[in-house]
C-alpha positions as CSV (number, residue, x, y, z in Angstrom):
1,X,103.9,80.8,107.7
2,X,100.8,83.0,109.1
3,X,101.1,85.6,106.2
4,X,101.5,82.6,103.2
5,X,98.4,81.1,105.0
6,X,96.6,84.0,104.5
7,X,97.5,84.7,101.4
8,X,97.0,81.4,100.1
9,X,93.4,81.8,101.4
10,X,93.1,85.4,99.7
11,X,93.7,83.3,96.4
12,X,91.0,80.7,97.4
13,X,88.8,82.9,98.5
14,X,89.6,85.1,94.7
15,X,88.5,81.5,93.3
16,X,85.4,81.2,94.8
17,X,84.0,84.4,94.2
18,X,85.0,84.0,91.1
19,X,83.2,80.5,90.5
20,X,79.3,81.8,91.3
21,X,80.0,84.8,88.9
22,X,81.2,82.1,85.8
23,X,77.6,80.2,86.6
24,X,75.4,83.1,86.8
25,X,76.4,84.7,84.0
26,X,76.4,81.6,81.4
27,X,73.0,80.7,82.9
28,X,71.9,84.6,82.7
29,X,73.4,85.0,78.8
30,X,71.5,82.0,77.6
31,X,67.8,83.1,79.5
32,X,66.4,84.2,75.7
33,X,67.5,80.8,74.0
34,X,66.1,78.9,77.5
35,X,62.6,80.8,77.3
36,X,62.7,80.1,73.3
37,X,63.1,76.9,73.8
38,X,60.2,76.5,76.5
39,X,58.1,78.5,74.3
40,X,57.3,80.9,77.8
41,X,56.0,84.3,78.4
42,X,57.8,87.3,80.4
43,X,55.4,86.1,83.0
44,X,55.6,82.2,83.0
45,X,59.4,82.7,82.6
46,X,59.2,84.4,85.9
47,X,57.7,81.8,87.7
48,X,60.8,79.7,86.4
49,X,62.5,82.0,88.0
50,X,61.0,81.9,91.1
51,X,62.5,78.3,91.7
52,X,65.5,80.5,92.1
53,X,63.8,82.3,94.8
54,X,62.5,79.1,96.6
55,X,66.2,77.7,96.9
56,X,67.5,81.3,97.4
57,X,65.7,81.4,100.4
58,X,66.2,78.1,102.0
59,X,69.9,78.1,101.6
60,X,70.2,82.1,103.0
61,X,67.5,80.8,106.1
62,X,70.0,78.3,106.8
63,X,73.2,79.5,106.3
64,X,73.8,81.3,109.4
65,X,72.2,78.9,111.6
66,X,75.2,76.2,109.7
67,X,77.8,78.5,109.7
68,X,77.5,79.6,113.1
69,X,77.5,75.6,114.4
70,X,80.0,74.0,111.6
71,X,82.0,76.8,110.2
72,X,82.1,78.8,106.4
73,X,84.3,75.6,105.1
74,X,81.7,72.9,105.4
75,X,79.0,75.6,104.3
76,X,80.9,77.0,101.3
77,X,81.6,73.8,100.3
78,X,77.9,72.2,100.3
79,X,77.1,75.4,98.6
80,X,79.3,75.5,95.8
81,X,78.5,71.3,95.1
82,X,74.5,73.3,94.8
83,X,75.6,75.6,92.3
84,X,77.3,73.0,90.4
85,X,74.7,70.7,90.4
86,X,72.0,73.3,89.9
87,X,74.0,74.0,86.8
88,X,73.9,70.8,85.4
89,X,70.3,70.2,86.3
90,X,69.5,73.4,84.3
91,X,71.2,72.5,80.8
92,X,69.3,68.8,81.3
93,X,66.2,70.9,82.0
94,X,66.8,72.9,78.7
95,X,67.7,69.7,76.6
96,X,64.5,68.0,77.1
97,X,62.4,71.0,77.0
98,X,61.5,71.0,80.8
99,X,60.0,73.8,82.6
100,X,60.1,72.2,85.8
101,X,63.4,70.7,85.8
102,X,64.8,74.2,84.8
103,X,62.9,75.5,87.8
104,X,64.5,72.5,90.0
105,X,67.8,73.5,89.0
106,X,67.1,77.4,90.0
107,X,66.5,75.6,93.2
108,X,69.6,74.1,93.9
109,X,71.2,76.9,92.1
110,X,69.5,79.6,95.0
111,X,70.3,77.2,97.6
112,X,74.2,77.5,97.0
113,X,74.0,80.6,96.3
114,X,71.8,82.0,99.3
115,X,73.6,79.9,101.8
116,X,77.5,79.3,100.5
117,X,77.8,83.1,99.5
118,X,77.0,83.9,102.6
119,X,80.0,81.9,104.1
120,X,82.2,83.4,101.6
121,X,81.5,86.6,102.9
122,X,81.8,85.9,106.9
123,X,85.3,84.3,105.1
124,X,86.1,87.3,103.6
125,X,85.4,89.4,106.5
126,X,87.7,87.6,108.8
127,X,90.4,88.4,106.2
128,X,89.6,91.6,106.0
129,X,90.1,92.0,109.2
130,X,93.6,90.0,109.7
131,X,94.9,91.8,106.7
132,X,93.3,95.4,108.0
133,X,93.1,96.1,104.5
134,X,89.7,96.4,102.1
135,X,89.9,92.9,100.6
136,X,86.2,92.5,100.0
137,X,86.1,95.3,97.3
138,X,88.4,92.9,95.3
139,X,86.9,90.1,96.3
140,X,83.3,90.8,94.7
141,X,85.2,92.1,92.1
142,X,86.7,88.2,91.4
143,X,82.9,87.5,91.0
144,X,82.2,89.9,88.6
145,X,85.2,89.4,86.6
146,X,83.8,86.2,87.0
147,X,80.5,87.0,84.9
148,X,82.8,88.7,82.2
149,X,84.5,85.6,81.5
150,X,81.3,83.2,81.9
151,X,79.2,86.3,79.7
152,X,81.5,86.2,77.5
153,X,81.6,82.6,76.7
154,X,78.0,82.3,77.0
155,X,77.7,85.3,74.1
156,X,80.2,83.4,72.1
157,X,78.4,80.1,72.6
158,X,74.9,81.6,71.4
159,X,76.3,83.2,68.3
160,X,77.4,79.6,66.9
161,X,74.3,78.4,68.6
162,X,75.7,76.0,70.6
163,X,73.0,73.7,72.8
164,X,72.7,75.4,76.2
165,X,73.6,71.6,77.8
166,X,76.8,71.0,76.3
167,X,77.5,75.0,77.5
168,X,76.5,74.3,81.0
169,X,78.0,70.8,81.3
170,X,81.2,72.5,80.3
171,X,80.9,75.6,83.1
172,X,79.6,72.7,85.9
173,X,83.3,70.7,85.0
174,X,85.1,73.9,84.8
175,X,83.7,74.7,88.3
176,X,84.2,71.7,90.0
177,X,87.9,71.8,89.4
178,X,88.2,75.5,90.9
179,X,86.4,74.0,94.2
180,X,88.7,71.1,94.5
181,X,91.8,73.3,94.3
182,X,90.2,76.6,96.3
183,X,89.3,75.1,99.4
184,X,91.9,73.0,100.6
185,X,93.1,76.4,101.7
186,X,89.9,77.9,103.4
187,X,90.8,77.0,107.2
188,X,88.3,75.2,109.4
189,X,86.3,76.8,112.0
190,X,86.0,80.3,110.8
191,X,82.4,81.4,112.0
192,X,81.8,79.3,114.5
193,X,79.3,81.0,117.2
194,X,81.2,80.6,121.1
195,X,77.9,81.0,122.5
196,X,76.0,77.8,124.3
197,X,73.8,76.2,122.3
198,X,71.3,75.2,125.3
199,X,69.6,78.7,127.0
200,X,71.2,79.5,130.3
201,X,69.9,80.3,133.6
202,X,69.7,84.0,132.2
203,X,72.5,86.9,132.0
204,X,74.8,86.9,134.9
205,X,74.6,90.7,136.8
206,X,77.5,92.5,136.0
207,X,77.9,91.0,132.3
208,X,76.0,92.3,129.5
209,X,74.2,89.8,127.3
210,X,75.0,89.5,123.6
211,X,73.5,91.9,121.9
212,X,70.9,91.6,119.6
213,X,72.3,93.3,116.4
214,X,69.1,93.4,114.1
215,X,67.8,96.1,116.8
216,X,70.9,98.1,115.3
217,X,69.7,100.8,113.7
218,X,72.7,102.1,112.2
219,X,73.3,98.4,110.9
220,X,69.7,97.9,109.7
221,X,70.4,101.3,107.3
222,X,73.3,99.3,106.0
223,X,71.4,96.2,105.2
224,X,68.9,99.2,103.1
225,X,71.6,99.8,100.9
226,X,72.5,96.5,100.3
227,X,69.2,95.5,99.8
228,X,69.1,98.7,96.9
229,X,72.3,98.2,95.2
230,X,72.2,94.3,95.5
231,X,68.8,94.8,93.8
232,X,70.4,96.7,91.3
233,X,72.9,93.9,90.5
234,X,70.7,91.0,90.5
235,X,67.9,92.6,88.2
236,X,70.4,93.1,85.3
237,X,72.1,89.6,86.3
238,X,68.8,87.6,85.5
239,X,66.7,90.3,83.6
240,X,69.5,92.1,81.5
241,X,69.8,90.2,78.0
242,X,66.0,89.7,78.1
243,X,65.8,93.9,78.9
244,X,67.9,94.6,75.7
245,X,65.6,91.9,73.4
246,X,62.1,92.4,74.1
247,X,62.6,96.3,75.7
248,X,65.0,97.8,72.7
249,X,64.7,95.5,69.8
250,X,68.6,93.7,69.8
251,X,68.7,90.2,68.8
252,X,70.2,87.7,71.8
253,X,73.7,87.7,70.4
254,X,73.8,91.7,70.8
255,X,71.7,91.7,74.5
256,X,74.7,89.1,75.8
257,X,76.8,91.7,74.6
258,X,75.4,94.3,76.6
259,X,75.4,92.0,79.8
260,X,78.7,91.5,79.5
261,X,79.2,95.3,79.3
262,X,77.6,95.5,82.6
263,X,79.6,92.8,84.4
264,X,82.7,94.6,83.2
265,X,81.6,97.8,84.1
266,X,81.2,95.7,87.6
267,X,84.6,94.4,87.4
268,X,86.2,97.5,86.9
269,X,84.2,99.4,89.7
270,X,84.7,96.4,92.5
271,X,89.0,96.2,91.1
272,X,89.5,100.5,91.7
273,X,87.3,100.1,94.1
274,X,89.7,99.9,97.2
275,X,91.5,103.1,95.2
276,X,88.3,105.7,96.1
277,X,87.9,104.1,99.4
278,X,91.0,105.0,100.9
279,X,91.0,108.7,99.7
280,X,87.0,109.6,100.2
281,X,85.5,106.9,102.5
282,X,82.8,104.9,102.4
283,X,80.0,107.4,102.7
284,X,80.7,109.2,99.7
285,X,82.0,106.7,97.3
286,X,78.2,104.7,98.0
287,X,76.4,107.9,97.1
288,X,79.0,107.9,94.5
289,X,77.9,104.6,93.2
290,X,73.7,105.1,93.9
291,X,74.2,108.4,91.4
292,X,75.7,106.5,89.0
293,X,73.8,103.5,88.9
294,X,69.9,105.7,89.1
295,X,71.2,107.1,85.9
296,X,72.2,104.1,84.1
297,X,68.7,103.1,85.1
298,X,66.9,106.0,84.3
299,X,68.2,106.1,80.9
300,X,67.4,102.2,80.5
301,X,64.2,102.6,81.5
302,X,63.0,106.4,79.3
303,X,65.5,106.1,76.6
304,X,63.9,104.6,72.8
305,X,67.5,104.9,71.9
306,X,68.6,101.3,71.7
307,X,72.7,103.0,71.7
308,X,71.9,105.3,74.5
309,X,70.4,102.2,76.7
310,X,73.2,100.2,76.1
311,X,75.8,102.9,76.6
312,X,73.7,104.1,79.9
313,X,74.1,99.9,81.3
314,X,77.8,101.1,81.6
315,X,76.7,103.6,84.2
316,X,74.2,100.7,86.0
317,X,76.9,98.6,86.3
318,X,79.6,101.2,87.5
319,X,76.8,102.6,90.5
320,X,76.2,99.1,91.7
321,X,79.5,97.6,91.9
322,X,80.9,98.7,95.3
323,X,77.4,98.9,97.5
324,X,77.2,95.2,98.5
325,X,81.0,95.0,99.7
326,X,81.3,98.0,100.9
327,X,78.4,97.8,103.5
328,X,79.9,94.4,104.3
329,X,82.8,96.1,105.7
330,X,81.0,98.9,107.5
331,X,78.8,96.0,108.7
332,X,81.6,94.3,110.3
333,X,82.7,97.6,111.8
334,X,79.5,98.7,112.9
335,X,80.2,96.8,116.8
336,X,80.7,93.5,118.4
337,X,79.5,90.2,117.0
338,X,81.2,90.8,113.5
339,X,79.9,87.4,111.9
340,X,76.4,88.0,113.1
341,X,76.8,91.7,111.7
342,X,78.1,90.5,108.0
343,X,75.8,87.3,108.0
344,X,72.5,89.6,108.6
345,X,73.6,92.3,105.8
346,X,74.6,89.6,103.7
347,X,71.2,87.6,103.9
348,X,69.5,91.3,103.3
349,X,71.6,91.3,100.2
350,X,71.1,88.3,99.1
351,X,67.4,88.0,99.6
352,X,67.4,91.1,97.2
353,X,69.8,89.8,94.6
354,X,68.2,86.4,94.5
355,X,64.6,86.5,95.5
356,X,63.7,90.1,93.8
357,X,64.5,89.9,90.1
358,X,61.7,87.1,89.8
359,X,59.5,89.3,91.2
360,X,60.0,91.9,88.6
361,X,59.3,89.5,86.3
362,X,55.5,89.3,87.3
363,X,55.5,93.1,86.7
364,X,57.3,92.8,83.5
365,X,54.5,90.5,82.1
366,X,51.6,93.5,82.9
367,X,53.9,96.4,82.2
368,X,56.8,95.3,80.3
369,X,60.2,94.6,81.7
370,X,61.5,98.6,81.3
371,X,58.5,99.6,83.6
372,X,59.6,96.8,86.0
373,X,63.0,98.5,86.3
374,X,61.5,101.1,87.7
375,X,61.1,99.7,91.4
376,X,64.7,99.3,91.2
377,X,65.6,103.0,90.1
378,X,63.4,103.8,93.2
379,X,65.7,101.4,95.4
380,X,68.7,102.9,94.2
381,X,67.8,106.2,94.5
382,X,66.8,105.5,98.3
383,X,70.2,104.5,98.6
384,X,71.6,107.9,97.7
385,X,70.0,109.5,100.7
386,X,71.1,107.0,103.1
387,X,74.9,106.6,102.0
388,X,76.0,108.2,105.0
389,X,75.1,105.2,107.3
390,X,78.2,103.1,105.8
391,X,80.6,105.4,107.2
392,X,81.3,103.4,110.5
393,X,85.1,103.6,111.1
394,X,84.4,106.6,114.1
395,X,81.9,104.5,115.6
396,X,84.4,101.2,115.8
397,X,87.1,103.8,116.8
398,X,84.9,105.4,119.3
399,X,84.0,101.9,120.9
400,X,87.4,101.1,121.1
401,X,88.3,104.5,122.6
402,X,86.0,103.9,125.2
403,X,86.7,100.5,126.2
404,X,90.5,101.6,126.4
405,X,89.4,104.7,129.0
406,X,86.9,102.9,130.8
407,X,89.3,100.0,131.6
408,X,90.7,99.5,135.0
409,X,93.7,101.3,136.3
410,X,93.4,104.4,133.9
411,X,94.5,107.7,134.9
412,X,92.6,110.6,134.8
413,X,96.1,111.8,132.4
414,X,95.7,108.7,130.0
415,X,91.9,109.8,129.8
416,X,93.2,113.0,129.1
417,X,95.3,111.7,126.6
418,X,92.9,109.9,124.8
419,X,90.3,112.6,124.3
420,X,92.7,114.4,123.0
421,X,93.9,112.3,120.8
């Protein structure tokens, strides 16, 4: 019964990974006919986008503070009702031509997005550790399969020019249904902090306090990463289509098609993902991915070959698939506290897939949107020389090592035996 629990939640969890990807994506592939319709600069378009940012940053704020007292189920639930709504809002927004409902529907977008991914993940995690297999790899690979699907109907839906409501109406209904059926199998309570909520006297002698894991340096290297490749994946997410159009000259039918490239270039990194894991470790397969994804950027960014850029998105969207789940997992085994671990990475992460590609839009109105990239190719390439901080099996081995010597009624023998071993 344990083991069809859990893998009834595996599927949920597959579900609602999958659900954000569908929503970003048809919002993402129809950001040429939305700013058409507005009649908005690079610029003002960015400031559109920042009501993503706003939301982003109210729902991430929260969401360990709410996941920590009620739970991920409650959280990713409240979340995903956001996103839906959000999505909704935005088609309204686009049918009657309104810049600031748009940008309220970015807000409640953010908000689900900032705050219930952040449950999903903590979820996730605690799976990942029942199962003691990599299940986030896959999982983050549900939502990118997620924006192949939801790319690929938003490309089909602007080359008969359908009106981005009726698109958006269509993915909120479509979404809803997936939340009604997914989490009836996410159990209650997962997250939920032990600690006192009221301050204590002060640490009792002989116990040692919780520790205070954003003084981690090891984990605070981790959250760099995430912060670089999560960049990387939310700058092509809400800047991609756009890129293609006004940087190389494609018409929006042919920039959706190059978004949806990317996404399955994501997919197909985040599915084989658990593959390269297993036989080279973390370490390597995020330097792995930062290599790949600086060139894809680099020839984005210097290439005037439209076919070169396109084919070269491939290569973005291969380097930054695995860095955001991947430093989840050596989060969690970085040391104690695992939900605080994964909930501080996965606000870092979020904050720079959700809050940063507006801000590249500001630099994108001065110096185009291909010199914009170039903060991210600088992020990305940071990354590469900081890979080896995701390689934290030894340290959870060596803390577990330890507590086993250091425990009680051990022999100097069994000590013996466990350096050894």
């Amino acid at each position: 019964m344990v083991d069809r629990a859990v893998r009834r939640r595996r599927r949920a969890l597959f579900l609602l990974f999958f659900l954000p990807g569908i929503a970003m994506s048809s919002w993402v592939t129809r950001t040429p006919d939305v700013r058409d319709q507005l009649a908005l600069s690079t610029g003002q378009m960015g400031l559109v986008l920042f009501g993503l940012s706003i939301g982003s940053m109210i729902g991430i704020l929260c969401s360990g503070r709410f996941v920590s007292r009620f739970g991920t189920r409650p959280v990713i639930a409240l979340g995903t009702l956001l996103i839906i709504a959000g999505t909704v809002v935005i088609g309204m927004g686009s049918a009657v031509r309104s810049a600031p409902l748009v940008t309220a529907g970015l807000c409640l977008f953010g908000a689900g997005m900032g705050g219930g991914e952040v449950a999903v993940n903590v979820d996730g995690a605690d799976v990942e550790r029942i199962t003691g297999t990599a299940v986030l790899p896959t999982l983050h690979g549900c939502f990118s399969l997620g924006t192949v699907i939801g790319g690929s109907a938003g490309m089909a839906a602007t080359a008969v020019a359908l009106p981005v409501h009726w698109h958006l109406t269509v993915v909120a209904l479509v979404a809803t249904g997936m939340l009604v059926h997914a989490l009836r199998a996410v159990p209650a309570g997962i997250g939920i902090s032990t600690a006192p909520s009221m301050p204590g006297p002060g640490p009792v002698p002989g116990q040692p306090s919780k520790p205070q894991v954003w003084k981690d340096r090891k984990l605070l290297l981790i959250g760099a990463i995430v912060l670089a490749m999560a960049l990387a994946e939310g700058a092509a997410n809400d800047w991609l289509p756009l890129l293609m159009v006004d940087g190389h000259g494609l018409d929006a039918a042919m920039g959706s098609l190059v978004f949806v490239g990317f996404a399955a270039a994501m997919t197909l990194g985040r599915f084989s993902g658990s593959f390269f894991l297993s036989r080279f470790g973390r370490a390597a397969v995020v330097r792995a991915s930062a290599v790949s994804g600086a060139v894809g950027l680099l020839l984005v960014i210097f290439s005037d070959n439209a076919v070169v850029a396109a084919t070269a998105v491939l290569f973005w969207g291969l380097g930054a698939s695995l860095g955001f789940p991947v430093a989840l997992s050596a989060a969690g085994d970085s040391g104690p506290d695992q939900t605080a671990r994964v909930s501080l990475v996965a606000v870092i992460g979020y904050v720079a897939f959700l809050v940063g590609p507006p801000a590249l839009g500001f630099l994108g109105d001065h110096y185009g949107l291909r010199s914009a990239m170039v903060v991210v190719l600088v992020f990305v390439a940071a990354a590469i020389l900081i890979a080896p901080a995701a390689d934290t099996r030894d340290r959870a081995a060596a803390t577990v090592d330890l507590a086993q010597r250091t425990r009680p009624g051990t022999t100097p023998a069994e000590q013996h035996q466990g350096d050894r071993s």
